[in-house]
N, C-alpha and C positions, 0 to 999 in steps of 0.2 A: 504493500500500500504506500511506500514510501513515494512520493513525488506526485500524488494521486489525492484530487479533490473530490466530493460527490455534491450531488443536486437532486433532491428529490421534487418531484411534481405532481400535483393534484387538478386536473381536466376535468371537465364533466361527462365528455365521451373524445372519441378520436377525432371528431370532425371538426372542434372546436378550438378557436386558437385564443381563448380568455382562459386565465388558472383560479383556480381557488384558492390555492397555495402556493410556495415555492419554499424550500429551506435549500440551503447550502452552506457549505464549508465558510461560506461570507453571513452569515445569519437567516432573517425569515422576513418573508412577504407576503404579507396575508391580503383579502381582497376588504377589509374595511367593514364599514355596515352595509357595503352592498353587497358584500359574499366573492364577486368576483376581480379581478384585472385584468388590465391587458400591455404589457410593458411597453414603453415606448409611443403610445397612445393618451394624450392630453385628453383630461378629464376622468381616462382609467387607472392611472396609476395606482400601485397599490400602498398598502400602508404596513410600514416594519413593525414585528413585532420581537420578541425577545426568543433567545435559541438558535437553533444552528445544525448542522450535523459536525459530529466529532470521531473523526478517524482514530482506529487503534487504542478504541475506549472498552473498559468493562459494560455489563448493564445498568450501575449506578454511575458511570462517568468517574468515582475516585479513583482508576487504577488503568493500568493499560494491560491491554489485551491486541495482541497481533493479528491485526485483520477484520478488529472490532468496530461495529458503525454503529454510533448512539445518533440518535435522532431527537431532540428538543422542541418540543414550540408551547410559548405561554397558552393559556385556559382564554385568554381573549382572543387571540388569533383564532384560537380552536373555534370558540362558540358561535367566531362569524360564517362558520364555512355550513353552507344551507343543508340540510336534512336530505340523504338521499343518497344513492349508491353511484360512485365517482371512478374515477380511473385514477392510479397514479404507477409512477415509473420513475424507478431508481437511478441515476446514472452515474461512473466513475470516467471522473475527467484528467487526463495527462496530456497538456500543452491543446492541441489541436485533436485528439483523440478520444472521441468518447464512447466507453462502452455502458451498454445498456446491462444493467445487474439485476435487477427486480422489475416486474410491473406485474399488477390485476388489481382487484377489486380494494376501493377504498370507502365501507361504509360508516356516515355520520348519522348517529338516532339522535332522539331527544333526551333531553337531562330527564331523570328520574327521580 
């Protein structure tokens, strides 16, 4: 994993080029109180929230683990992302190179 960022994404389905989410090795983007973004699109930008993904992490983040991927995103980010079963897709990035790691179903219920 040395030299190797990741980006996780959260779509609503394939055809669609707005995210609900985004977390990376650089923090998190979440889609605000409208649920969604669209990067690079004035008036969709999204709104950051706290978190990130962390390479070569245990499951609680105090400890390293080789080849470990913690994933982070604050309860606000979370809450904005609308009700409903999403796509999302993991990817690990080296320089211009990215490979696809994970992707399927990402579903969000209501609080209970």
């Amino acid at each position: 994993m040395t030299g190797y960022s990741a980006q996780l994404r959260v779509i609503p389905n394939a055809n669609q080029s707005y995210s609900y989410l985004e977390v990376s090795t650089g923090g998190v983007t979440g889609g605000g109180a409208t649920g969604e973004f669209l990067a690079g699109v004035a008036g969709k930008s999204g709104v950051g929230g706290s978190g990130g993904i962390y390479m070569n992490q245990n499951e609680t983040g105090s400890g390293s683990m080789t080849g470990g991927i913690l994933i982070s995103v604050d309860a606000t980010t979370m809450s904005h992302i609308p009700q409903g079963r999403w796509l999302y897709e993991l990817d690990l990035i080296n320089n211009d190179t990215i490979k696809e790691l994970m992707m399927g179903a990402f579903t969000v219920t209501a609080r209970v």
